[in-house]
C-alpha positions in Angstrom: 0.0 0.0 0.0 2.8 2.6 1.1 5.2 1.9 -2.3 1.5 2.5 -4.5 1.2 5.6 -2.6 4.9 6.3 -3.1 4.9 6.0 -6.7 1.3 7.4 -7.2 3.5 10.8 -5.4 6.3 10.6 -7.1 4.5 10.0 -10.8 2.5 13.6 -9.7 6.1 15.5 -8.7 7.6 14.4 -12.2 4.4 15.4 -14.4 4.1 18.4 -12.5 7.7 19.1 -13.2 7.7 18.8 -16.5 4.6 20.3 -17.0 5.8 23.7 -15.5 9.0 23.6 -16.8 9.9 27.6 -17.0 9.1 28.2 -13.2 10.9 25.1 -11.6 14.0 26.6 -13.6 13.2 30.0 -12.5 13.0 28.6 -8.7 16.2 26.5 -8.8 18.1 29.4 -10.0 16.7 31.4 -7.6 17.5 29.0 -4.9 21.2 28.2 -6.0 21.6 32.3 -6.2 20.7 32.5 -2.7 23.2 29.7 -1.5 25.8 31.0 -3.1 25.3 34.6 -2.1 24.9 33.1 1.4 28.3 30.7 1.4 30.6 34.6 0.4 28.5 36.4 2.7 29.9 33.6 5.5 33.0 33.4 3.8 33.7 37.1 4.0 32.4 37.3 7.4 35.2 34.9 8.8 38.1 36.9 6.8 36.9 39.8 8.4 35.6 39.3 12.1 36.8 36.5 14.2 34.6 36.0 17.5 36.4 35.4 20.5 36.3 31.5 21.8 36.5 32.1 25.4 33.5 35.2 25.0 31.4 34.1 22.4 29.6 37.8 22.3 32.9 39.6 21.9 33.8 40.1 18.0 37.4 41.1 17.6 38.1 42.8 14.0 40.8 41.4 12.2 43.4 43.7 10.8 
């Protein structure tokens, strides 16, 4: 009962997929924009800050 119901779900997700082709592209792009952006933003954070390991709430600039 639970793999008919499995595939019945999956079948769905794949026509839907194909079927709105344009906006899945549009979203994924979107999404791996954002996760990139996010992974600099995090990566420039650490070149430039470093928080303090004994006082987590003190943020010492790195120069």
């Amino acid at each position: 009962m639970d793999k008919r119901l499995f595939l019945s779900n999956l079948r769905t997700s794949v026509r839907n997929l194909m079927k709105y082709k344009v906006q899945n592209a549009i979203s994924i792009l979107c999404l791996a924009v954002g996760i990139i952006c996010f992974i600099i933003l995090i990566t420039v954070w650490e070149k430039v800050y470093r928080v303090s390991r004994t006082n987590p709430s003190e943020i010492i600039v790195k120069e």
